[in-house]
MIGU-191385 format. One record per residue (C-alpha): residue in one letter; residue number from 1; x, y, z. Coordinates in steps of 0.25 Angstrom, whole numbers, plus 5000, padded with zeros to 4 digits. Layout:
! residues N
<atom><resn>A</resn><resi>NUM</resi><east>X</east><north>Y</north><up>Z</up></atom>
...
//
This chain:
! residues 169
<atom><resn>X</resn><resi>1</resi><east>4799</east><north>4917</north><up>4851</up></atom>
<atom><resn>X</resn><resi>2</resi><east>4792</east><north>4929</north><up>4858</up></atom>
<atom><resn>X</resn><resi>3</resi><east>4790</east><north>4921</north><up>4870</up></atom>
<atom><resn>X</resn><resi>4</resi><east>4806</east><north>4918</north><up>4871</up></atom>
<atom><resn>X</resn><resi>5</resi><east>4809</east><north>4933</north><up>4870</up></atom>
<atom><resn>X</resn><resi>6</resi><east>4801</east><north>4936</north><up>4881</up></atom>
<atom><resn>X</resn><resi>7</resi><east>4807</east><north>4923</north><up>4890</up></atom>
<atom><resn>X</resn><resi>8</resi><east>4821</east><north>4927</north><up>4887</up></atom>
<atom><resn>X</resn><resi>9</resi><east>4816</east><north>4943</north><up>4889</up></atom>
<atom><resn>X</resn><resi>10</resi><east>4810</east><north>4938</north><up>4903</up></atom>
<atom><resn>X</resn><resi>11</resi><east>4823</east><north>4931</north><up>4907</up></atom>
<atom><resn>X</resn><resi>12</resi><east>4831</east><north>4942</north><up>4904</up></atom>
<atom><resn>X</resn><resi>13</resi><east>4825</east><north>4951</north><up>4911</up></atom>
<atom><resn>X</resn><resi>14</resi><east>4825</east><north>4942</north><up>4922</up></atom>
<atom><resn>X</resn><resi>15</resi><east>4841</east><north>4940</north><up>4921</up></atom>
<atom><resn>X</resn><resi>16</resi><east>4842</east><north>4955</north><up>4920</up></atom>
<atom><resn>X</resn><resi>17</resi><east>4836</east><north>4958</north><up>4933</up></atom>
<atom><resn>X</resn><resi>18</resi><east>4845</east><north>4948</north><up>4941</up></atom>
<atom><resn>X</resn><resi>19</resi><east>4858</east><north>4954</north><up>4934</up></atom>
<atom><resn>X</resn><resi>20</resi><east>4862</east><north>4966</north><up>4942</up></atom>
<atom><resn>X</resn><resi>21</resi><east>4865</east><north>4980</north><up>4936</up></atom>
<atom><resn>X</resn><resi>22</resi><east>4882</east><north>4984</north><up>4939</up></atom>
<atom><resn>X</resn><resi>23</resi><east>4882</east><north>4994</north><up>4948</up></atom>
<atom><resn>X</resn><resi>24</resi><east>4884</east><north>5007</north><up>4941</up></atom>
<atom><resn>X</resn><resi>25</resi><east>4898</east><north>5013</north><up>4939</up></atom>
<atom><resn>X</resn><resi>26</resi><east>4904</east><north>5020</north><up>4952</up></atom>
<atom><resn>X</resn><resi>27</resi><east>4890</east><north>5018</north><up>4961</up></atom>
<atom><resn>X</resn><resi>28</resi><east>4891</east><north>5015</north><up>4975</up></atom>
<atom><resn>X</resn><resi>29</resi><east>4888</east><north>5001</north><up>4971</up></atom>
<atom><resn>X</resn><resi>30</resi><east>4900</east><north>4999</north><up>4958</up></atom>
<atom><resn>X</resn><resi>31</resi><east>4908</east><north>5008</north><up>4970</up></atom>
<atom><resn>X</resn><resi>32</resi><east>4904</east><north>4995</north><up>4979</up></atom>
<atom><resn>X</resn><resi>33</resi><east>4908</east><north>4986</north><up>4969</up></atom>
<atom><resn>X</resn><resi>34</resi><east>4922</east><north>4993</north><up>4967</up></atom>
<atom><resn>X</resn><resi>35</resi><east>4924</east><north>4993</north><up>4983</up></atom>
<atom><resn>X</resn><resi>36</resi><east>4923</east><north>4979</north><up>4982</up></atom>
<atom><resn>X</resn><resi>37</resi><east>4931</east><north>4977</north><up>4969</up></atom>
<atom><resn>X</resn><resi>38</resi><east>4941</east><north>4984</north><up>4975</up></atom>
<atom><resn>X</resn><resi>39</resi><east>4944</east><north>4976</north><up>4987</up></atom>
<atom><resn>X</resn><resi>40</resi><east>4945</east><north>4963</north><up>4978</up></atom>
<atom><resn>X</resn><resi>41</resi><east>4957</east><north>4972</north><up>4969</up></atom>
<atom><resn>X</resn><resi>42</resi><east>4971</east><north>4968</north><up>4978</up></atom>
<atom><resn>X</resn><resi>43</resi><east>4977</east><north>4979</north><up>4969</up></atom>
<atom><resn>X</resn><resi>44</resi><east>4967</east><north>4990</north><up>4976</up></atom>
<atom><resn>X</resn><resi>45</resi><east>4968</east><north>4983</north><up>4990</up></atom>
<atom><resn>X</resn><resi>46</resi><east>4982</east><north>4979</north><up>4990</up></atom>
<atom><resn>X</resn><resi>47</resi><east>4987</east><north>4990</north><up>4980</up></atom>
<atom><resn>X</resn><resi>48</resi><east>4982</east><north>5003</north><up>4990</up></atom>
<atom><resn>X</resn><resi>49</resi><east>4984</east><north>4996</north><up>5001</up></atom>
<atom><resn>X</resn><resi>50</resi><east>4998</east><north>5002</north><up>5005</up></atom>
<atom><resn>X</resn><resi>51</resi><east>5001</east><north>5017</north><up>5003</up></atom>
<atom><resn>X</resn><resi>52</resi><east>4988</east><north>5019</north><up>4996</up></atom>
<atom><resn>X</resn><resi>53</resi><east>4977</east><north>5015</north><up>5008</up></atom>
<atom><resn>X</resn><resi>54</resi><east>4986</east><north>5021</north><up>5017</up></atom>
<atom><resn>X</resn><resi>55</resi><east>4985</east><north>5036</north><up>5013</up></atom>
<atom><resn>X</resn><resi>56</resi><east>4972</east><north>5039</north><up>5018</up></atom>
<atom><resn>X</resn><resi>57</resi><east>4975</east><north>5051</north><up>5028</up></atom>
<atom><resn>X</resn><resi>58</resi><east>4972</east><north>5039</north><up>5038</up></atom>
<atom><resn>X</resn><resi>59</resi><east>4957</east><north>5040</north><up>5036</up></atom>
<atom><resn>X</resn><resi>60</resi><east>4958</east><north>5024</north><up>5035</up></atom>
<atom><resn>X</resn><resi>61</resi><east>4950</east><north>5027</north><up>5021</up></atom>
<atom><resn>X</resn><resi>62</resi><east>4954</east><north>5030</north><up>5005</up></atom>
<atom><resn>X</resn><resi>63</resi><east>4940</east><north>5036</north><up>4996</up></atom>
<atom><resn>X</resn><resi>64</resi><east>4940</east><north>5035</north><up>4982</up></atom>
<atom><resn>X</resn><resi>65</resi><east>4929</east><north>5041</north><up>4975</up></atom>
<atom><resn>X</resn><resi>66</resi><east>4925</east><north>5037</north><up>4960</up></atom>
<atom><resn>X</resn><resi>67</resi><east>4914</east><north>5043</north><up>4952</up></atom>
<atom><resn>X</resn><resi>68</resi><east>4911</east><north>5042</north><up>4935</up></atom>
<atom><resn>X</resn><resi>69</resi><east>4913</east><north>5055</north><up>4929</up></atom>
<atom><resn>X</resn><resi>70</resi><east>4904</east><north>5055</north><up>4919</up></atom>
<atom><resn>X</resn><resi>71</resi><east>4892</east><north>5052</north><up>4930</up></atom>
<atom><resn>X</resn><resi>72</resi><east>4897</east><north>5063</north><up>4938</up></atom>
<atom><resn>X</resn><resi>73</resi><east>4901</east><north>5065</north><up>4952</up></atom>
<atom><resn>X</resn><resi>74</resi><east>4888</east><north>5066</north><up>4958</up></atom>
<atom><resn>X</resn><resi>75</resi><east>4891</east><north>5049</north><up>4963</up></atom>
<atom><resn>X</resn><resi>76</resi><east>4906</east><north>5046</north><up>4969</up></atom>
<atom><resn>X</resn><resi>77</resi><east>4907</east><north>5033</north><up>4975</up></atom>
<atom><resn>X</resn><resi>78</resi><east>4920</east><north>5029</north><up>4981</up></atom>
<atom><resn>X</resn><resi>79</resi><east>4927</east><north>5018</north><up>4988</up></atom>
<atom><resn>X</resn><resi>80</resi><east>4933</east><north>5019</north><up>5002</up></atom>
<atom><resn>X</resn><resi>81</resi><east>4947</east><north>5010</north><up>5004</up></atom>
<atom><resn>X</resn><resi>82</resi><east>4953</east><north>5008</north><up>5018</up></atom>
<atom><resn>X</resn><resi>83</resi><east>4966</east><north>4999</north><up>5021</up></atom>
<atom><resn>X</resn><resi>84</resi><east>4959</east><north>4987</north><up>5025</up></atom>
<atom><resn>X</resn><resi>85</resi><east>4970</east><north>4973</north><up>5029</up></atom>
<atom><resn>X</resn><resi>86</resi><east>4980</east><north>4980</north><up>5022</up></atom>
<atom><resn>X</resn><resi>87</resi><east>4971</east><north>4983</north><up>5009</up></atom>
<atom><resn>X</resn><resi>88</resi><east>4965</east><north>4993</north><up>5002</up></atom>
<atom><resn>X</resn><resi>89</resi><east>4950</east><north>4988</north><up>5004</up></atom>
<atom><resn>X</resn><resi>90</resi><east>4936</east><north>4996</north><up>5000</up></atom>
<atom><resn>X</resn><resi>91</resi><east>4928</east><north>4998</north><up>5009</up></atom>
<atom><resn>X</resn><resi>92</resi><east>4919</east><north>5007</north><up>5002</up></atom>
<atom><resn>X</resn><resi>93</resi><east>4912</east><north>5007</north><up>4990</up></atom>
<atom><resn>X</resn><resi>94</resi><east>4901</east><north>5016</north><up>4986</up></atom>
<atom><resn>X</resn><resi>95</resi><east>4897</east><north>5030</north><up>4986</up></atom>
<atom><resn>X</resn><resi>96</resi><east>4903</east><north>5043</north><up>4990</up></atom>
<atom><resn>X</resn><resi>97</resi><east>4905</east><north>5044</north><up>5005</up></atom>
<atom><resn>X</resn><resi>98</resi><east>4917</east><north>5054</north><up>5006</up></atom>
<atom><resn>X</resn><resi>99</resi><east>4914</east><north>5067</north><up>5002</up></atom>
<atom><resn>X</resn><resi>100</resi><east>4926</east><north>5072</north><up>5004</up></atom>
<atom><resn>X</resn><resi>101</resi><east>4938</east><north>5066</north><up>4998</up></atom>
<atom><resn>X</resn><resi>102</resi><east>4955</east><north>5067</north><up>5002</up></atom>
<atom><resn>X</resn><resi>103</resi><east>4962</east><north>5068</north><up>4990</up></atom>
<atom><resn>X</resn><resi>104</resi><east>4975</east><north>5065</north><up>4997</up></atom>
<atom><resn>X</resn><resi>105</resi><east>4970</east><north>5050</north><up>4999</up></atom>
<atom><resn>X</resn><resi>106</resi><east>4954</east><north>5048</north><up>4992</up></atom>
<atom><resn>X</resn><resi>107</resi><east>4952</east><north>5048</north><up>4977</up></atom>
<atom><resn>X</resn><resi>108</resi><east>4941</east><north>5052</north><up>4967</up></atom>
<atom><resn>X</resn><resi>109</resi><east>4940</east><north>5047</north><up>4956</up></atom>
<atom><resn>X</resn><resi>110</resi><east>4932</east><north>5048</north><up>4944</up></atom>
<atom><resn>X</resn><resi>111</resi><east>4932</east><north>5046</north><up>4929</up></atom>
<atom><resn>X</resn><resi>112</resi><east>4920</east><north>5044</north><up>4915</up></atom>
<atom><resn>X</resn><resi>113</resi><east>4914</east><north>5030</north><up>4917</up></atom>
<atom><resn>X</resn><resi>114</resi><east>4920</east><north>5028</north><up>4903</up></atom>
<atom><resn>X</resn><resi>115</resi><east>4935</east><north>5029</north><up>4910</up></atom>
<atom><resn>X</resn><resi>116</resi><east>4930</east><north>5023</north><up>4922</up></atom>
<atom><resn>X</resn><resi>117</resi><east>4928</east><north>5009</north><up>4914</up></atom>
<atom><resn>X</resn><resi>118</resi><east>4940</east><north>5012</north><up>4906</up></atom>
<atom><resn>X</resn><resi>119</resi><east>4949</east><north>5012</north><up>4918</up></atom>
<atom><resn>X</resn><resi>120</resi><east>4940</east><north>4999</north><up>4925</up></atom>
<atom><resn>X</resn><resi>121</resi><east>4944</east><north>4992</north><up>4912</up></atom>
<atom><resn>X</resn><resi>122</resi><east>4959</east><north>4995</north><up>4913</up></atom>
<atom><resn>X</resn><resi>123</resi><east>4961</east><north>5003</north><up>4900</up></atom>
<atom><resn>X</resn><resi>124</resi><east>4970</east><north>5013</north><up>4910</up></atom>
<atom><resn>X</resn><resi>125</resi><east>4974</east><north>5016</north><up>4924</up></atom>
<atom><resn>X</resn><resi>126</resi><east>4974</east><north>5026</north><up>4933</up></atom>
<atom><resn>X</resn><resi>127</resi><east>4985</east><north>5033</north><up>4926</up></atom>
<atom><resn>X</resn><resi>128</resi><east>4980</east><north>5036</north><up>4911</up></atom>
<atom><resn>X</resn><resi>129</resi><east>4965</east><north>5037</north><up>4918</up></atom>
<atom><resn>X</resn><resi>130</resi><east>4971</east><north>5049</north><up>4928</up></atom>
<atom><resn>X</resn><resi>131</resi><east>4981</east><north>5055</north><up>4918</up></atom>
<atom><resn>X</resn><resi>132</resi><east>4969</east><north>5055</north><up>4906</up></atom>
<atom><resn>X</resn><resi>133</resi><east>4961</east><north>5061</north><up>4915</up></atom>
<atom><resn>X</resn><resi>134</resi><east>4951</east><north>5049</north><up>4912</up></atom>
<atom><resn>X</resn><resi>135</resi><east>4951</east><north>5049</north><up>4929</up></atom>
<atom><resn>X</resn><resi>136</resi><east>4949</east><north>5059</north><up>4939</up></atom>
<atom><resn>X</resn><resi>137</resi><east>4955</east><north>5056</north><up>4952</up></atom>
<atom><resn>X</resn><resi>138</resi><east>4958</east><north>5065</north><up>4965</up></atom>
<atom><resn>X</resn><resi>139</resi><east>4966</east><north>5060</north><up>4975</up></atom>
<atom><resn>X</resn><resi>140</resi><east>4980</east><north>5057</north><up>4978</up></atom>
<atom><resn>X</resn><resi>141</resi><east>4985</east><north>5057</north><up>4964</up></atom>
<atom><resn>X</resn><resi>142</resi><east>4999</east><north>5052</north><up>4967</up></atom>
<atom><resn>X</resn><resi>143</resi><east>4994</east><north>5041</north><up>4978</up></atom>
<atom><resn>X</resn><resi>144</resi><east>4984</east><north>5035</north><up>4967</up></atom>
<atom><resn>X</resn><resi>145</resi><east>4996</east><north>5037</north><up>4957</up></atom>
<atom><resn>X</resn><resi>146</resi><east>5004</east><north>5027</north><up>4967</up></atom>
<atom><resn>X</resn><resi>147</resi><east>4994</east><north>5015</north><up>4964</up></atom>
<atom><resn>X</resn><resi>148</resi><east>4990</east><north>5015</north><up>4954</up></atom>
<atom><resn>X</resn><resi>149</resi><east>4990</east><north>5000</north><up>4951</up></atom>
<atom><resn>X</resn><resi>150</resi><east>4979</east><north>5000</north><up>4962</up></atom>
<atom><resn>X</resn><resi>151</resi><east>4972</east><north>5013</north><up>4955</up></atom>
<atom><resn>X</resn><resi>152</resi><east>4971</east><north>5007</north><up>4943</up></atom>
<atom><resn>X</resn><resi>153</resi><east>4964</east><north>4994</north><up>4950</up></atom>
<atom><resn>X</resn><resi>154</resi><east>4954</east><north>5003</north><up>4956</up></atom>
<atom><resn>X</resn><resi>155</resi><east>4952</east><north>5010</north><up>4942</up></atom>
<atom><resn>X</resn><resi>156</resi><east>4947</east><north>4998</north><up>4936</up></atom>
<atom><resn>X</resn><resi>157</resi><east>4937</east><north>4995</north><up>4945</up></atom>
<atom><resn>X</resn><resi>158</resi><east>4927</east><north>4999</north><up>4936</up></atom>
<atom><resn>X</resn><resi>159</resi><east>4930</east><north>4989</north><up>4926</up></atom>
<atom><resn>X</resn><resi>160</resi><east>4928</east><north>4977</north><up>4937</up></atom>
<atom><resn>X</resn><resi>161</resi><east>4915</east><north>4983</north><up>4943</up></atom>
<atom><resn>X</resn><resi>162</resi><east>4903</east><north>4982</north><up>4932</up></atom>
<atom><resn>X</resn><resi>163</resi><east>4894</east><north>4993</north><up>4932</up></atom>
<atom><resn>X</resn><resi>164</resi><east>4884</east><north>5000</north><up>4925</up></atom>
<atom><resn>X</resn><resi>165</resi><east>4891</east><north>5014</north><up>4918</up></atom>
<atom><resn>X</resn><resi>166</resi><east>4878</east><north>5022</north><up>4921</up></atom>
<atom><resn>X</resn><resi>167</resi><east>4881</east><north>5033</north><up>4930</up></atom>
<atom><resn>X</resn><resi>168</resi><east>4879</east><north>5030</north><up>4948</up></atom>
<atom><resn>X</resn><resi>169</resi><east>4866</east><north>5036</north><up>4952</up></atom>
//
């Protein structure tokens, strides 16, 4: 029986370090992943790819910055979106590039983990996370508030990314 324990221990160990870790929660590489998931979501690339894409202050570029509350502000990642083929195509995923922000048209958000997986789950939208205070946004309010179908896609993000829930180093 001892020598089974140690087979089945051995070949567990074994499966264990071929399985790779999730990335951790908002990391350059989960911020990767997201970039990807959001060119595969025809409500993100479709949805923002009008009105939305287009107010940019002709920089060619929208920023949105994330970051986990409760991990602090020390590691921002964001996404960089261009109008690409008449969509709203990532081409950036990763860690904080822009240092400096324009509210008028780039966005920074950030929220606990805890709501973080809430709203990646689909228990609420934009709308009760913002008027809860459950997420902190900056940026144009009123231009986020015109799709929010499309916010509410990139909101659950964190629900089809797996990740590890321990704070980005």
């Amino acid at each position: 029986m001892k020598k089974l324990s140690l087979i089945a221990a051995s070949l567990l160990a074994l499966y264990a370090a071929g399985v790779q870790a999730a990335p951790t929660m908002m990391s350059a590489e989960w911020t990767a992943q997201a970039c990807d998931a959001w060119n595969k979501d025809a409500t993100l690339t479709d949805g923002l790819a009008d009105k939305w894409i287009k107010n940019d202050k002709s920089r060619g570029y929208k920023i949105i910055q994330m970051y986990r509350t409760d991990c602090g502000d020390k590691y921002i990642t964001e996404i960089k979106i261009v109008a690409k083929d008449g969509k709203a195509m990532c081409v950036y995923g990763g860690k904080q590039q822009t240092t400096a922000l324009d509210d008028d048209v780039d966005y920074l958000m950030h929220a606990e983990t805890a709501r973080w997986n809430e709203m990646g789950a689909g228990e609420y939208g934009p709308m009760k996370a913002m008027m809860f205070g459950r997420l902190k946004f900056q940026g144009p309010k009123m231009e986020a508030m015109s799709v929010m179908g499309p916010f509410e896609a990139f909101l659950r993000l964190p629900g089809k990314i797996p990740s590890d829930q321990a704070c980005p180093k």
